[in-house]
N, C-alpha and C positions, 0 to 999 in steps of 0.2 A: 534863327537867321545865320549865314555865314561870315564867317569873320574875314575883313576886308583885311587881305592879304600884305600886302602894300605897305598901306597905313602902320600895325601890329607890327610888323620888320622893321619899318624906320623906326617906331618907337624905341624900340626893344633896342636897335642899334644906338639909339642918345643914350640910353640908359648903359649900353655896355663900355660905356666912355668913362663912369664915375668910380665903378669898383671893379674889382676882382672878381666877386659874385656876378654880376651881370653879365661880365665878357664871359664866364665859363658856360652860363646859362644859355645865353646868347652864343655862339660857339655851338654848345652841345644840341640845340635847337636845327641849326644847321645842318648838322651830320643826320638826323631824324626827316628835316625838310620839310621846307614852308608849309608845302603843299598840304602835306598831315596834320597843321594843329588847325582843332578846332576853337580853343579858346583861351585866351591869354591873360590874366591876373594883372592887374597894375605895377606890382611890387615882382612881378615876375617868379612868384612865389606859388603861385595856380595856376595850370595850368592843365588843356585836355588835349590827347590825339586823337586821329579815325584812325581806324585800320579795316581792312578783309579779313574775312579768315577764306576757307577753301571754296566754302558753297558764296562767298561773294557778300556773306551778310554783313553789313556793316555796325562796328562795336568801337566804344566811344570808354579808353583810359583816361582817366581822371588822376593827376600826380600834386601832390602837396611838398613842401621842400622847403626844409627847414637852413634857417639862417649858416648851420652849421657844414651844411650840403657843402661837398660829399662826405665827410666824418659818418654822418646820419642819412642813412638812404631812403626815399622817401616816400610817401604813405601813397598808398593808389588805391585805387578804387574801380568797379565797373561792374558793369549789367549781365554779373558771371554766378554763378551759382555755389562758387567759392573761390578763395583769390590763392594764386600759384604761393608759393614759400620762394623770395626773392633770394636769390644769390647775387651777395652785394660786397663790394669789397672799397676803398677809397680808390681806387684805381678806376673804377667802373664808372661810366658815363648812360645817361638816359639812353643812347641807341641801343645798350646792352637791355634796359630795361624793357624796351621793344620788341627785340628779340625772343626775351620768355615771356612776354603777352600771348606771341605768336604760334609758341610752342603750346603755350597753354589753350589757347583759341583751339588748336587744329585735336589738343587729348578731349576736346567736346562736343564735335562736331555731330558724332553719335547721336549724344543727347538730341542736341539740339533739331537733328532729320526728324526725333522722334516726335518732339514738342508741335514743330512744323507740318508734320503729318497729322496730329490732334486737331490743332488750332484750323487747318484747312479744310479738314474733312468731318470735324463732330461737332456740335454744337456747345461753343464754351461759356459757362455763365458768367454774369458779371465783368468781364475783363472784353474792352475792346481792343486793348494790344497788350496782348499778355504775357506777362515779363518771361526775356528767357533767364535770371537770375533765377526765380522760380520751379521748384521740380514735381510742384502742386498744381494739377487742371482740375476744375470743378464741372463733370460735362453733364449734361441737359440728357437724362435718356427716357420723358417723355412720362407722361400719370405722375407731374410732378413729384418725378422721382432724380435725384442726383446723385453723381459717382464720382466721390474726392481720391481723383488716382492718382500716388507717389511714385515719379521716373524716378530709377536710381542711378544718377548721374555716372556711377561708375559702371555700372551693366543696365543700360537703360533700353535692351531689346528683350530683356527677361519680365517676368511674371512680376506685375505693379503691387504696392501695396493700395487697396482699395477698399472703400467706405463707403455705403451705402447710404441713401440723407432722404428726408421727404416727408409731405404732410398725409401720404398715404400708406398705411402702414404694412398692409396685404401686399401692392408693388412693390413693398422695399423688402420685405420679407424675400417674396418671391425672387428678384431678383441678387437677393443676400444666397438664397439658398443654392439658385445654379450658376453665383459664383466659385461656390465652395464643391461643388457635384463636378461640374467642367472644367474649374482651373488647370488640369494635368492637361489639358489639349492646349494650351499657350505655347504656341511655339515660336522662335527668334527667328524661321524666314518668312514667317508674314509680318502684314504690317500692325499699327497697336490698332487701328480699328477696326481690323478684318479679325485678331483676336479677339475684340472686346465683344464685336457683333456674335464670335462663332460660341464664345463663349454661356453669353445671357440668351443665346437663343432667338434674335430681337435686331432689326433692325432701327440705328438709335438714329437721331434726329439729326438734319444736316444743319451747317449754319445759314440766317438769314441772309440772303444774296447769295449763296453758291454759285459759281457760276458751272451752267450747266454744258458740256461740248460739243453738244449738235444746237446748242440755242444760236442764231447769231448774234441775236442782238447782247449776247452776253461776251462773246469772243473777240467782237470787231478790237481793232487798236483806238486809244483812244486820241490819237494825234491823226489818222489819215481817215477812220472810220470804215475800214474794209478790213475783215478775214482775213485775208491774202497780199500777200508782198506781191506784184506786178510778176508776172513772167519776163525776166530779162538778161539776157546773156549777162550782163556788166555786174548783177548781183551774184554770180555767180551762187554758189551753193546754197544763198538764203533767197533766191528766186523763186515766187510763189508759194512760202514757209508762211505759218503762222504765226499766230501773236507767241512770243517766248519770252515777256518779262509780267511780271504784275507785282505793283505795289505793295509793299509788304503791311502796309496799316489796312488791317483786317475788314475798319468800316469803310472803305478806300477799295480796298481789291480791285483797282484798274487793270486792264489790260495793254501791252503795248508791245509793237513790233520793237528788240532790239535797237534797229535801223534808224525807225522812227524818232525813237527816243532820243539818242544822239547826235543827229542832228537838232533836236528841239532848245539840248542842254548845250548845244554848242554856240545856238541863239542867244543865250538868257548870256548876262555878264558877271554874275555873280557863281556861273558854274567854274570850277576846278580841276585840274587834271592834274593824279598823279602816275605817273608811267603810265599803261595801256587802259587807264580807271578814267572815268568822267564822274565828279559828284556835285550834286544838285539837287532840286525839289523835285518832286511829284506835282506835275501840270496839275493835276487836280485836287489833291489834298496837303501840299507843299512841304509832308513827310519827305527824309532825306532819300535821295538815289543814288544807286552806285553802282555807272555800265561798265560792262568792261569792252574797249572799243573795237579788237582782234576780234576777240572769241567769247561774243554775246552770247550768252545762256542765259537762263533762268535763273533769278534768284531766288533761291526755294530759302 
């Protein structure tokens, strides 16, 4: 659920009334902006932000803060696949800590096209939103046979390490073998599944619900229920555009015009804006969303 905004501030401002600790926290909260915390600790001692990174995806810092704060800078945490080395000094305040989240978000971005490309396009076992903290996919490549492939988070468009798994031991063989015979053809300007296909020779398995691009009934939005934005001078350059957002929770994968969206999130009371961002639920599976209301893209 979202944290009522409102509420959390006045709190926070009684409490910045009693100490030293409180007015800095409260204070340094400020400079970061309402608008970004997700979740607010009683003691004011826990607390979480949202942020974007470039592709728009939304990542959720988790910060611990010790009584000593700022002497002791303080513990974070997030759904990263390893956490930045903080540059911290008594001088330094949480915006600074924002800051190299952001830096750090944007050294992963790689990775994380690459995980997104997996997740959309192959069939991944067991995980219905599969962590991008993670640099392990377990993908389905059919004669129950499976392929435990390691992204290497620092060159994660190169050659995976990969593991062959299965109750069949001839498929797993075989496709062990023209791993090992093909690998030299992996190349970083295709994508990992057009490698992995060209590789085993094999087209692997898509995931259940793909949505397919000439389907309609797979493409419509799911707030107006047509394909197509109206033809209309007033929408200018997204006039008669198709759907350009989908939900990121995988058993979810809705569709939805930008447009549509935005206004929907503009309805509900509990959505939030921070500068050109709207964040809110997913009409349909109530996963979090985050348009951005300029220049609606996709969030891949």
């Amino acid at each position: 659920m979202m944290m009522d905004e409102s509420i959390e501030r006045a709190r926070c401002e009684e409490l910045a009334k009693s100490s030293s600790f409180y007015r800095k926290v409260y204070s340094e909260i400020e400079e970061v902006g309402w608008e970004s915390l997700r979740r607010l600790g009683g003691d004011l001692t826990l607390f979480s932000f949202h942020i974007l990174d470039n592709k728009g995806r939304t990542h959720i810092l988790e910060l611990q803060l010790d009584r000593d704060y700022p002497k002791c800078p303080p513990s974070l945490s997030s759904d990263v696949p390893y956490m930045f080395t903080l540059e911290w000094s008594t001088t330094s305040r949480l915006k600074d800590v924002m800051h190299q989240f952001q830096k750090h978000l944007n050294n992963l971005q790689e990775f994380w096209s690459v995980l997104d490309d997996i997740d959309k396009s192959l069939c991944v076992v067991d995980a219905k939103q599969p962590s991008r903290a993670s640099p392990l996919r377990r993908i389905h490549a059919g004669k129950d046979c499976n392929i435990i492939a390691h992204i290497n988070f620092n060159d994660p468009k190169s050659l995976p390490e990969c593991r062959f798994v299965g109750t069949e031991p001839i498929a797993v063989n075989t496709l062990h073998m023209l791993w090992r015979r093909n690998s030299k053809k992996w190349s970083k300007e295709k994508s990992f599944p057009e490698n992995l296909e060209c590789i085993l020779a094999t087209e692997l398995p898509k995931p259940l619900g793909l949505q397919v691009e000439d389907d309609p009934q797979q493409v419509e939005c799911g707030i107006c229920y047509a394909q197509f934005l109206p033809t209309d001078e007033e929408l200018g350059a997204r006039s008669g555009t198709r759907t350009d957002y989908t939900c990121e929770n995988i058993s979810c994968n809705k569709s939805f015009h930008s447009l549509c969206l935005t206004d929907w999130l503009r309805s509900i009371t509990t959505t939030r804006q921070s500068f050109d961002v709207l964040f809110g639920n997913c009409p349909y599976c109530s996963d979090p969303v985050a348009v951005k209301i300029n220049n609606m893209n996709k969030i891949d």
